[in-house]
GUMAR-849491 format. One record per residue (C-alpha): residue in one letter; x negated, z negated, y. Coordinates in steps of 0.001 Angstrom, whole numbers, plus 500000, padded with zeros to 6 digits. Layout:
+------+--------+--------+--------+
! rest !     px !     pz !     py !
+------+--------+--------+--------+
!    A !      X !      Z !      Y !
...
+------+--------+--------+--------+
This chain:
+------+--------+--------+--------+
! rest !     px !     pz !     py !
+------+--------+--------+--------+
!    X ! 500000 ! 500000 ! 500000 !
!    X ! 498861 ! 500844 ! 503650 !
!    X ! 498329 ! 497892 ! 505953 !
!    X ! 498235 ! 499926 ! 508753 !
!    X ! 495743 ! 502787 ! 511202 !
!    X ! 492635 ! 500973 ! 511565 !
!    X ! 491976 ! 499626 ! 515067 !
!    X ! 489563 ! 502295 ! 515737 !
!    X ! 492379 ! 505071 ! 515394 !
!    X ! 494898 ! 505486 ! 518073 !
!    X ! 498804 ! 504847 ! 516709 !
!    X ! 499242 ! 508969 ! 516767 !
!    X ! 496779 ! 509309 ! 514494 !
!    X ! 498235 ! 509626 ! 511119 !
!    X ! 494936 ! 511196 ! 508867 !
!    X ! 494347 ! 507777 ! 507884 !
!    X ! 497509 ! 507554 ! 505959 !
!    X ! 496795 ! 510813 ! 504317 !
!    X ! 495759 ! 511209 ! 500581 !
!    X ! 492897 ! 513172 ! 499645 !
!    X ! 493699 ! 517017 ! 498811 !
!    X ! 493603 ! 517512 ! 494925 !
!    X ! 491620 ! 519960 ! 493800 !
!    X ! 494385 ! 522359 ! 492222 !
!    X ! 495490 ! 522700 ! 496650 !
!    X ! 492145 ! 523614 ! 497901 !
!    X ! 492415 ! 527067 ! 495628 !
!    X ! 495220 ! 529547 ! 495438 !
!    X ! 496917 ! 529398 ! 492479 !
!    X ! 497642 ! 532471 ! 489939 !
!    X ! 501625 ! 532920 ! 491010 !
!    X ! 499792 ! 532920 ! 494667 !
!    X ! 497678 ! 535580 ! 494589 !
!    X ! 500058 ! 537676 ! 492753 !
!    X ! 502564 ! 537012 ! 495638 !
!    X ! 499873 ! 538306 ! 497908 !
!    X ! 499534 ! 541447 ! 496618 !
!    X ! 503022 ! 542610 ! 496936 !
!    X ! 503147 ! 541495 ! 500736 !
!    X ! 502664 ! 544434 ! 502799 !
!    X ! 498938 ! 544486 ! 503657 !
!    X ! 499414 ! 543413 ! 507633 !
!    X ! 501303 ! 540312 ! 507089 !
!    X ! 498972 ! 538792 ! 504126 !
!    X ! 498091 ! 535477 ! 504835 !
!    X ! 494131 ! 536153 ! 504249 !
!    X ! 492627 ! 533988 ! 506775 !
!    X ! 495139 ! 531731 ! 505743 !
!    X ! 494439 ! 531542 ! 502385 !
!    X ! 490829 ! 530781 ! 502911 !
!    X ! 491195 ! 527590 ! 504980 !
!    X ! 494920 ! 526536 ! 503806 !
!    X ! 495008 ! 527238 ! 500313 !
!    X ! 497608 ! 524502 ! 499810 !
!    X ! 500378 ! 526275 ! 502838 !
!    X ! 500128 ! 529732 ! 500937 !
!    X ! 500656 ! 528256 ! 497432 !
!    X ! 503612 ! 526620 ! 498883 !
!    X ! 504974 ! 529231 ! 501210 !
!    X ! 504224 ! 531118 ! 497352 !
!    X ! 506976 ! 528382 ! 496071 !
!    X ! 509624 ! 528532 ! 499045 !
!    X ! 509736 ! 531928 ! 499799 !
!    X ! 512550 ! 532848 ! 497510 !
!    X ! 514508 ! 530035 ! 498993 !
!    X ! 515625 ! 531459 ! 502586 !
!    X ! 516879 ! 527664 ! 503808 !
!    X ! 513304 ! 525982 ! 502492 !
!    X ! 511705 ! 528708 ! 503494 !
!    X ! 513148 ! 528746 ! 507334 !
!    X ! 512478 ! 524948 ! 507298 !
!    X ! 508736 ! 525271 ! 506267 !
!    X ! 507534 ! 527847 ! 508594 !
!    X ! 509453 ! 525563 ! 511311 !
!    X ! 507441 ! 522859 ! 510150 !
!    X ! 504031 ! 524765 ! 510185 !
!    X ! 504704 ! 526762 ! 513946 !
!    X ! 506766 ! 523885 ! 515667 !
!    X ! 505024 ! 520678 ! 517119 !
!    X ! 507718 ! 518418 ! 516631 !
!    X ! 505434 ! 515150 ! 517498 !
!    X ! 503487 ! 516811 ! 520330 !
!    X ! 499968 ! 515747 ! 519042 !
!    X ! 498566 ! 518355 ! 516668 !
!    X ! 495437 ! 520122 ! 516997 !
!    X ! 497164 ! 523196 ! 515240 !
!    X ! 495930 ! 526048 ! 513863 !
!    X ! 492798 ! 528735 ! 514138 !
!    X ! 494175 ! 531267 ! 516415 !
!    X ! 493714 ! 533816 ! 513300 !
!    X ! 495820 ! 531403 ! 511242 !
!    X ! 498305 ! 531309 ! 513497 !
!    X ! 498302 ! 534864 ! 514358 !
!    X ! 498528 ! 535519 ! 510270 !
!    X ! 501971 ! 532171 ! 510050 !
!    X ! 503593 ! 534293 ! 513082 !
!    X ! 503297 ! 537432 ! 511830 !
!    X ! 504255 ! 536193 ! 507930 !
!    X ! 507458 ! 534484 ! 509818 !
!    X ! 508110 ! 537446 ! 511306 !
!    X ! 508129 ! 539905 ! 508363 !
!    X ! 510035 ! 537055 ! 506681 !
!    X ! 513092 ! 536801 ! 508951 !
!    X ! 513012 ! 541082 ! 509468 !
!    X ! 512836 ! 542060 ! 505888 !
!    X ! 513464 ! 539124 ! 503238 !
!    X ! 516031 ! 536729 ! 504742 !
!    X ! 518008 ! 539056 ! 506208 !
!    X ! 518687 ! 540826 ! 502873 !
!    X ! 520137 ! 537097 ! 501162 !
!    X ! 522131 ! 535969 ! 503876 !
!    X ! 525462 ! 535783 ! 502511 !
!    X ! 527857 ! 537043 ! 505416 !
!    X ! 530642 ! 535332 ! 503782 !
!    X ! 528356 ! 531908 ! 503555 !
!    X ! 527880 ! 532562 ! 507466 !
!    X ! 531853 ! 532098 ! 508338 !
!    X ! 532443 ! 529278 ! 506122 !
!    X ! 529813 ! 527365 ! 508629 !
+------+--------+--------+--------+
């Protein structure tokens, strides 16, 4: 159990609270890389990939889930507690553009329109 930052870490600083990454998230997994491939080749996630292994194996494992999917990029592009560093400008460049293709040319083809009036 966690007693707590240390003293030497301001209260915004959560890293302290964070588990070590296992090995199996610093590498992309088979399903991954697979995935990869069959994104067009301006939206892969290469830069991505290298640094963030862990993001594109789970983008890998939301993307056929539109609502999980929608909520994760938010998470990744949004700064919903205004004090993260965020990411390499090619990183971000690469989550945009991903986002972008995702909304364009995957969601829009599994929105239900009939789901859409029952909300």
């Amino acid at each position: 159990m966690l007693d707590g930052p240390p003293k030497r870490l301001a209260a915004k600083d959560w890293t302290w609270s964070r588990r070590p990454l296992l090995p199996s998230e610093l590498m992309l997994q088979d399903r991954t890389l697979q995935w990869m491939a069959r994104l067009p080749a301006e939206v892969r996630p290469i830069a991505t990939a290298q640094g963030f292994a862990r993001i594109v194996n789970k983008l890998c494992r939301v993307w056929p889930d539109t609502q999980r999917c929608h909520a994760y990029f938010d998470d990744l592009l949004l700064d919903r507690r205004g004090d993260r560093q965020g990411f390499p400008k090619d990183v971000a460049r690469e989550l945009a553009a991903l986002h972008g293709h995702y909304i364009k040319h995957v969601s829009a083809q599994r929105i239900n329109p009939w789901d859409q009036l029952a909300a």
